[in-house]
C-alpha positions in Angstrom: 0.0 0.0 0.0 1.6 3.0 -1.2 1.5 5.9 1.6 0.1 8.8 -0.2 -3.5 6.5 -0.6 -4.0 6.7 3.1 -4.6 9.7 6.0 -2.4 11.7 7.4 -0.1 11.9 4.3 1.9 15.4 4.4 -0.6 17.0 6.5 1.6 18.3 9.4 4.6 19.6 10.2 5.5 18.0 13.7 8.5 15.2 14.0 8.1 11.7 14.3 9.6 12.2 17.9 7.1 14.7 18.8 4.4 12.3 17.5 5.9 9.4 19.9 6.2 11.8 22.7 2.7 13.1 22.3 1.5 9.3 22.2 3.2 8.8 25.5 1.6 11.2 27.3 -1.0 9.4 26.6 -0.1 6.1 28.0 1.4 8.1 30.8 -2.0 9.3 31.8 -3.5 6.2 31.5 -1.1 5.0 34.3 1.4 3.0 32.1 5.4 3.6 31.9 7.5 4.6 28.5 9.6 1.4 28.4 10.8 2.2 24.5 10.4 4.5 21.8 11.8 4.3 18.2 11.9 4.3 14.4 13.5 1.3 14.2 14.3 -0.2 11.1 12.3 -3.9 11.5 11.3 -6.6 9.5 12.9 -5.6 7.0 11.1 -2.4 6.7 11.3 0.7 8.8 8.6 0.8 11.5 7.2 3.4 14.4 7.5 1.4 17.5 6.0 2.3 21.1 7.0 0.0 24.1 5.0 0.5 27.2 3.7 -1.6 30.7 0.7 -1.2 31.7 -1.7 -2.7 34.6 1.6 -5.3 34.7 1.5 -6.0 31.5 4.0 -5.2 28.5 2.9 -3.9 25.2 4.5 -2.9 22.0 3.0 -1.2 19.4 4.4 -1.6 16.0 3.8 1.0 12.8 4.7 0.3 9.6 6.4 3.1 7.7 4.0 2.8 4.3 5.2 2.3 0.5 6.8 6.0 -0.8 8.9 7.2 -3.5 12.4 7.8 -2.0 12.5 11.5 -1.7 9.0 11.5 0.5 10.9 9.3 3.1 10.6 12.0 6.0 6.9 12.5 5.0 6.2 8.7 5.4 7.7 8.4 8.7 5.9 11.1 9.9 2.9 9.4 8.4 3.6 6.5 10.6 4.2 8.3 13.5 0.9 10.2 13.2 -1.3 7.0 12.6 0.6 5.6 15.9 -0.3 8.6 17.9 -4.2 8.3 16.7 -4.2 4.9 17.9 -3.0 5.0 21.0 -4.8 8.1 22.0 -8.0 6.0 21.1 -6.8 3.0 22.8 -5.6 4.4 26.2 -9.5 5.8 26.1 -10.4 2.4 26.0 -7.9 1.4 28.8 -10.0 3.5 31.5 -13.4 1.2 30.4 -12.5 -1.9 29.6 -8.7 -2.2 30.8 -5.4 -2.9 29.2 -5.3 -6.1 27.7 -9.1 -5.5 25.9 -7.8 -2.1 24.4 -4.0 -3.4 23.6 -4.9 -7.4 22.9 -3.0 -7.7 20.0 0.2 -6.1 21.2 0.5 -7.7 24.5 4.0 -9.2 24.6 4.1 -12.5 25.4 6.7 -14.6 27.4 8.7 -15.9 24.4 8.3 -12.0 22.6 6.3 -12.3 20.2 3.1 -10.1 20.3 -0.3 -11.7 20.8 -1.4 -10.4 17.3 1.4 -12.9 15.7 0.4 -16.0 17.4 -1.7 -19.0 14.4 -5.2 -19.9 15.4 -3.9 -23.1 17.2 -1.1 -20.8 19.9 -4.1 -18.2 20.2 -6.7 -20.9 20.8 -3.9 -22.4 23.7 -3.0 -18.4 25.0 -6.9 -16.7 24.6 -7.8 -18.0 28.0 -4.5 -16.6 30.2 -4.8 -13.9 28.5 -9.0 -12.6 29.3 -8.3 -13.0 32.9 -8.4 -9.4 33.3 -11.2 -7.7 34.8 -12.7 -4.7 33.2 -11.4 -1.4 34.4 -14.7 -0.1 35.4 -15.2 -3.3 37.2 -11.6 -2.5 39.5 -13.5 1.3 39.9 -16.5 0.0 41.4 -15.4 -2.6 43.9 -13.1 -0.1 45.1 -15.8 1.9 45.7 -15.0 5.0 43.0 -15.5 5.6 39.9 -13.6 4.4 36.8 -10.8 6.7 36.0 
């Protein structure tokens, strides 16, 4: 998919770093802790990432930098950094309703480092139930006796 087909293609000005910073905050404020932040060259392909824990767990978000002519590199990047920052803003929305693992499920790191979202029908099938043994959020609010965050 070629970069330019998709949102957020040349429409701003800010860094890539100011889009991971910005996208921290917001896992900040949801209570989590900034364990990495790069554009990391992955897979063979250059990629956004965003490494976080949260309610004990460890995530990692991964964003592809999209298909570009050569001389739009910088704008590409940024594209990926900006489609990073969307999502986790959404997500960490989530994260006060319905918890970490529900908004983040497919980039929960596992014990052998490979994300959740990697695993074949037959290792998810084996994993799913170990990993819905979180409560909701809201339900954590209310037997505490507050409200959810």
């Amino acid at each position: 998919m070629d970069g330019k087909d998709l949102a957020y293609w040349k429409t701003s000005k800010s860094s890539p770093d100011e889009w991971l910073r910005k996208a921290s905050w917001h896992v900040e404020d949801a209570g989590g802790t900034i364990i990495e932040r790069a554009t990391a060259f992955q897979y063979g392909r250059t990629a956004v990432c965003l490494g976080f824990e949260l309610d004990g767990d460890t995530f990692r978000l991964v964003w592809p930098v999209l298909e570009h002519e050569p001389c739009d590199n910088q704008a590409a990047v940024r594209q990926a950094a900006t489609m990073l920052y969307h999502d986790v803003k959404a997500r960490c929305v989530a994260v006060r309703v319905k918890g970490a693992r529900w908004a983040f499920h497919g980039e929960l790191v596992l014990s052998d480092g490979r994300m959740a979202g990697e695993l074949t029908d037959p290792e998810l099938m084996k994993q799913l139930p170990a990993m819905c043994q979180q409560p909701l959020a809201i339900e954590h609010a209310e037997a505490a006796g507050g409200d959810a965050q």
